[in-house]
N, C-alpha and C positions, 0 to 999 in steps of 0.2 A: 504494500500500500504506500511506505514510502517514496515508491521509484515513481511513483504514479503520480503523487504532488511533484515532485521534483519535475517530471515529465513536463507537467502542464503549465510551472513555474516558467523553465525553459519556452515552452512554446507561446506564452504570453509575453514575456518578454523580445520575443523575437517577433511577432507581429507587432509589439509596440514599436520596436526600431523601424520595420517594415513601415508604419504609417506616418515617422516623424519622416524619414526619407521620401516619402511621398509630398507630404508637407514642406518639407524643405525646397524640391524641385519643384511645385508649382510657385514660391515664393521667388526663387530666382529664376525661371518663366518659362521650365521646362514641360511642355504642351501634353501632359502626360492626361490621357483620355477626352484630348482634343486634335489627335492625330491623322493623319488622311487613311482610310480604312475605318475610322469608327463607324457605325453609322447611325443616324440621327433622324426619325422621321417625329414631326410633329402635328396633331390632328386637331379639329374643334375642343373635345371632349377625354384625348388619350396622347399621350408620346411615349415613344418606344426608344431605348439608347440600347445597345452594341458597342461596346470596346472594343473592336475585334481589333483593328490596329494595333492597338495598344497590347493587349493580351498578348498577341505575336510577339508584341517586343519582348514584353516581361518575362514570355518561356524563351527566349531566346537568351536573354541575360542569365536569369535563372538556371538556365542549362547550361551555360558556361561554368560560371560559379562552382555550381555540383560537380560536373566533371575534374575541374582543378582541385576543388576540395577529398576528392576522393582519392585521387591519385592518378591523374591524368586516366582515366576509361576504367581503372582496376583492375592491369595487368599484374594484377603483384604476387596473385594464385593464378596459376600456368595450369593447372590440373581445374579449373573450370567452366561454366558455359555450354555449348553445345557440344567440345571432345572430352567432356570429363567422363564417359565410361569407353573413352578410346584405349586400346592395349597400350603401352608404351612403345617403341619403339623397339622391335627383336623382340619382344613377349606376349605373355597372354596373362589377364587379369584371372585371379581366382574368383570364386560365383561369390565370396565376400566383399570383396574389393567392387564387384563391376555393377552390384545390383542395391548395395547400400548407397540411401537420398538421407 
């Protein structure tokens, strides 16, 4: 139970930072979900907004970030992925080795 405060400790404060950075670049006049690609239709009685623009961007940034923080793709175990029950090279796995997930 305590991993679980801590969890959500963490992840609140990481959307906080999230929204001050948001905050921040609309102060200095970065056009953040006011992008070309958003879209914006407005009616008598309804309007409809789409970030889509913008959402692009942010999985674009987002996905850098991750990938750097992880360790450039997570080459760092060779033995997994789509060849992890491959034989090694000159062998053959035992039925423990090749069938344990």
């Amino acid at each position: 139970m305590q991993d679980l405060g801590k969890t959500l400790v963490v992840i609140g404060l990481v959307l906080a930072v999230i929204g001050g950075v948001i905050l921040l670049a609309s102060c200095v006049g970065l056009p953040l979900g006011r992008l070309p690609g958003d879209i914006s239709r407005k009616g008598k009685n309804v309007s409809f907004y789409f970030p889509l623009g913008t959402s692009i961007l942010m999985c674009v940034v987002l996905s850098a970030i991750l990938y750097l923080i992880s360790g450039c793709g997570g080459r760092a175990n060779s033995r997994s992925g789509a060849n992890a029950n491959m034989p090694p090279e000159g062998g053959m796995l035992s039925n423990e080795e090749g069938f344990r997930r």
